[in-house]
Each structure stands twice: as C-alpha cells, then as structure tokens.
C-alpha positions as CSV (number, residue, x, y, z in Angstrom):
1,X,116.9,64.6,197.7
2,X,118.7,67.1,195.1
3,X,117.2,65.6,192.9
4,X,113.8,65.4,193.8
5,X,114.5,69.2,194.8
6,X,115.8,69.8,190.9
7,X,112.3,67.7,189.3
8,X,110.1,69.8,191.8
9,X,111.7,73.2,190.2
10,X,111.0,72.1,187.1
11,X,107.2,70.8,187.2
12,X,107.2,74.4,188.7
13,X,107.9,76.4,186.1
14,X,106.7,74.2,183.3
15,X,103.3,74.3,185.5
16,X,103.9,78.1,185.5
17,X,104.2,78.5,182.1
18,X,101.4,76.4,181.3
19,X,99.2,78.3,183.0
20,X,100.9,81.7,181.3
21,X,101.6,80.6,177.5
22,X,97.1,81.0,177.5
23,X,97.4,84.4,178.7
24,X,99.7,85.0,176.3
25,X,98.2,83.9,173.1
26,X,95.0,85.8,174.6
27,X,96.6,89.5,175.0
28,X,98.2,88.8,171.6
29,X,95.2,88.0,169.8
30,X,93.8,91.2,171.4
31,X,91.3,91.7,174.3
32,X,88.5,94.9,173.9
33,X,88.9,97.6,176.0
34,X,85.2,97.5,178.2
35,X,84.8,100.2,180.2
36,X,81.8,100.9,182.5
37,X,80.6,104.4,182.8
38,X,78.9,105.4,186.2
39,X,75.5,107.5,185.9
40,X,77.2,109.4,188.9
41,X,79.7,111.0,186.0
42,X,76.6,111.5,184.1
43,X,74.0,111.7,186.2
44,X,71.8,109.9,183.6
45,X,69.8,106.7,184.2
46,X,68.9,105.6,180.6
47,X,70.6,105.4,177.6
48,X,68.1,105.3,174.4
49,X,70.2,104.9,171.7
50,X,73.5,104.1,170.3
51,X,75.3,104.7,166.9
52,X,78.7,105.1,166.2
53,X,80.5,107.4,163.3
54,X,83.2,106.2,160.5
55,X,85.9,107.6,163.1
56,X,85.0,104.8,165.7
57,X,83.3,107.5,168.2
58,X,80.5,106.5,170.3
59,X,77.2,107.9,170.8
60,X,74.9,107.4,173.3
61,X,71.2,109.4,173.6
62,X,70.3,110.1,177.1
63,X,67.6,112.2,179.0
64,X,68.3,115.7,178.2
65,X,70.9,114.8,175.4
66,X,74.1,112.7,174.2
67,X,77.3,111.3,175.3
68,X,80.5,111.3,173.0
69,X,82.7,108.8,173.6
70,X,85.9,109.5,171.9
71,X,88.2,106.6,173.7
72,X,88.4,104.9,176.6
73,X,89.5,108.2,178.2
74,X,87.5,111.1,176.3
75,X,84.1,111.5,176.7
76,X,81.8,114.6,176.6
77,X,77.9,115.6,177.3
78,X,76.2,117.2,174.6
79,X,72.9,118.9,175.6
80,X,69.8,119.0,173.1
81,X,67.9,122.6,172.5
82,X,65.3,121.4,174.5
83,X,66.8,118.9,177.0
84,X,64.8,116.1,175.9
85,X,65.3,112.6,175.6
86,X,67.5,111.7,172.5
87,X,65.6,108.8,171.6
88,X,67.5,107.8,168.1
89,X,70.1,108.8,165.9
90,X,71.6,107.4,162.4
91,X,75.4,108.2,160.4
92,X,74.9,109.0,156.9
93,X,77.3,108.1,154.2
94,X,79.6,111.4,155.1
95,X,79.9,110.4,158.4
96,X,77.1,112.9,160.1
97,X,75.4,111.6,163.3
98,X,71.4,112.8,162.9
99,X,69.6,113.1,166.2
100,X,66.1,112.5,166.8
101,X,64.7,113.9,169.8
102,X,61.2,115.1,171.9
103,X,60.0,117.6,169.3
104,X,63.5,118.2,167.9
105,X,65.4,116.5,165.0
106,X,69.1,117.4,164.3
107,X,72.4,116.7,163.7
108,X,76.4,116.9,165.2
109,X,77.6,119.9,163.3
110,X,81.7,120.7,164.2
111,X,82.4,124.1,165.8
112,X,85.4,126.2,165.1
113,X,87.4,124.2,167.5
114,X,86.5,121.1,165.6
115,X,84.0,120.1,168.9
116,X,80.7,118.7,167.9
117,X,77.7,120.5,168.7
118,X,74.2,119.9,168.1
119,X,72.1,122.1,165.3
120,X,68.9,121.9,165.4
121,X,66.8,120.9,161.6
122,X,63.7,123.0,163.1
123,X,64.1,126.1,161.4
124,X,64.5,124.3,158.1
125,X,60.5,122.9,158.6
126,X,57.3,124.6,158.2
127,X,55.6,125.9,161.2
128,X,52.9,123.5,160.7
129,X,55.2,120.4,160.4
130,X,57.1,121.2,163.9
131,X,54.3,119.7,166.0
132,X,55.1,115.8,166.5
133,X,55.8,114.7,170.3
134,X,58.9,112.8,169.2
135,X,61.3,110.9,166.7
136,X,61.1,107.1,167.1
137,X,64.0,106.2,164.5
138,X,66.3,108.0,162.2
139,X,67.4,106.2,159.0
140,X,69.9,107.1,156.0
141,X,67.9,106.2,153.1
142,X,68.2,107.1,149.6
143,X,65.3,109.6,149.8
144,X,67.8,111.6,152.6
145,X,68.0,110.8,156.5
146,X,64.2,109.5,157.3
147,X,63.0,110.7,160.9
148,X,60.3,109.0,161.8
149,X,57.5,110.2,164.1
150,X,54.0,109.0,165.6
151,X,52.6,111.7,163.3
152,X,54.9,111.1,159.9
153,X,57.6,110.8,157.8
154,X,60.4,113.3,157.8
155,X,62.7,113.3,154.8
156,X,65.8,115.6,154.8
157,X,67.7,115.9,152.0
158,X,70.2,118.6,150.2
159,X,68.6,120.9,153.2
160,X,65.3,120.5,152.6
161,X,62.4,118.3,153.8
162,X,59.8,116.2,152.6
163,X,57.1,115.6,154.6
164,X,54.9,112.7,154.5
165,X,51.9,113.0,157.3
166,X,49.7,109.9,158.5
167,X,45.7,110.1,159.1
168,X,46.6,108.1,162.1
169,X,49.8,107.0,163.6
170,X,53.6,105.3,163.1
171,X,54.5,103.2,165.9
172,X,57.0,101.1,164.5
173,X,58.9,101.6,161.7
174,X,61.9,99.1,160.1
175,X,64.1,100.1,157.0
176,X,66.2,96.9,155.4
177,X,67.8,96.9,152.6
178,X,66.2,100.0,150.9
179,X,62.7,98.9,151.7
180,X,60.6,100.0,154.7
C-alpha cells in the first residue's frame, strides 16, 4: 500500500508539472498585455481610427475627439476645436500624429508640460479652402502629410499648403508605396 501511495504522489506531481512546464514556456515567450476599455470611462461608442507614434502610444479618433493611450494604465481624452468626429490620423517621419477631422485638420503639438494637445492647421489655409465637410484619410507622403477630403487634396508641408480641388468628388483614396 506504501507503495502504491509513493507511485500515486508521483504521477501527481509529474501530472502537475505537465500541465505547468506549458504555462511556463508561454509567460516566458511573452503574452500581450489586452486590455478592454469601457465606453462608460469614455462615454464614446465608436472609435474611427487608430495610429500609433514611434514611442509605442496609442491613438484612437472618437466622436468629439481622441484617446491617448500611453500604457496599459495611462490614458487621456483629447477634445478637437470643434468636437467632431476624428475620422483619421497619420505619424510622419518625426513622429507627429496629424488629425483629420469634420471641417478640421491638425496635429498633437506638446504643451509646456510636455502633454499633447491638439492645434488646429486652419489658420494656416485660405478662407476659401476651409469649406470641406470632412477628412477621409491622412497620409505622410513625400509632397508633406496628404489630407484627403470629399472636396480635395490637402498638402501640408514646411507650414504651408497645397491645395489640389476636384470638379466632383474623392470618396476613396489609397496611397502604397508612394503612388496613390
């Protein structure tokens, strides 16, 4: 009977460590960190875009403007001008997120504190090329960052723009390997 005892305590633990040794090897290989936001924290229903900067921080356009998500623990609302839907958004080669927006376009610009906040590229356009409804997609192109509307093309580079109208409208719009 010991013995039987002494086998049973061994088919135990090698059964236990069968079944851990997996584990193991998964949570040393490494396992992403998912966590779910709630709109409750938000209070936003959709999320239109996504983009993430050369730091690893997350992006995410929502109604009346973004979320940052720093880590797992940090995350902070930041409100477009207007409150309108952040539709797109694009990271240039320095690292700046460009918004696009419901009649705005912009960019994350840090405050003294090092916080981004969002400045608005309107001032910077004609009077007569503010009127578009909204920005579809953003792009970092070699002509500058490319927000694109129903009514045109918006080129901004060196802080200035280029503006490239259409006698009827862009719906979609798809730039691959420096050709659109």
């Amino acid at each position: 009977m010991k013995k039987f005892r002494t086998i049973a305590r061994i088919a135990s633990a090698a059964l236990l460590l069968f079944l851990l040794l997996p584990a193991k090897r998964i949570y040393s290989q490494g396992v992403p960190i998912i966590k779910n936001y709630s709109k409750i924290l938000y209070d936003h229903d959709i999320g239109w875009s996504i983009t993430q900067d050369k730091r690893g921080v997350m992006f995410m356009g929502m109604q009346t403007g973004l979320i940052e998500f720093a880590n797992s623990h940090d995350s902070r609302f930041i409100k477009s001008p207007n409150s309108s839907v952040v539709r797109s958004m694009a990271v240039d080669k320095n690292g700046i997120v460009y918004v696009g927006a419901q009649k705005e376009i912009g960019y994350l610009k840090p405050d003294k504190n090092g916080l981004l906040q969002y400045e608005s590229l309107l001032p910077k356009l004609e009077k007569s090329d503010r009127n578009f409804t909204e920005v579809c997609k953003v792009y970092d192109t070699k002509e500058g960052i490319c927000f694109q509307t129903f009514e045109g093309l918006y080129f901004y580079k060196e802080g200035k723009f280029k503006v490239i109208k259409t006698s009827s409208s862009f719906h979609f719009s798809f730039y691959i390997n420096d050709v659109f």
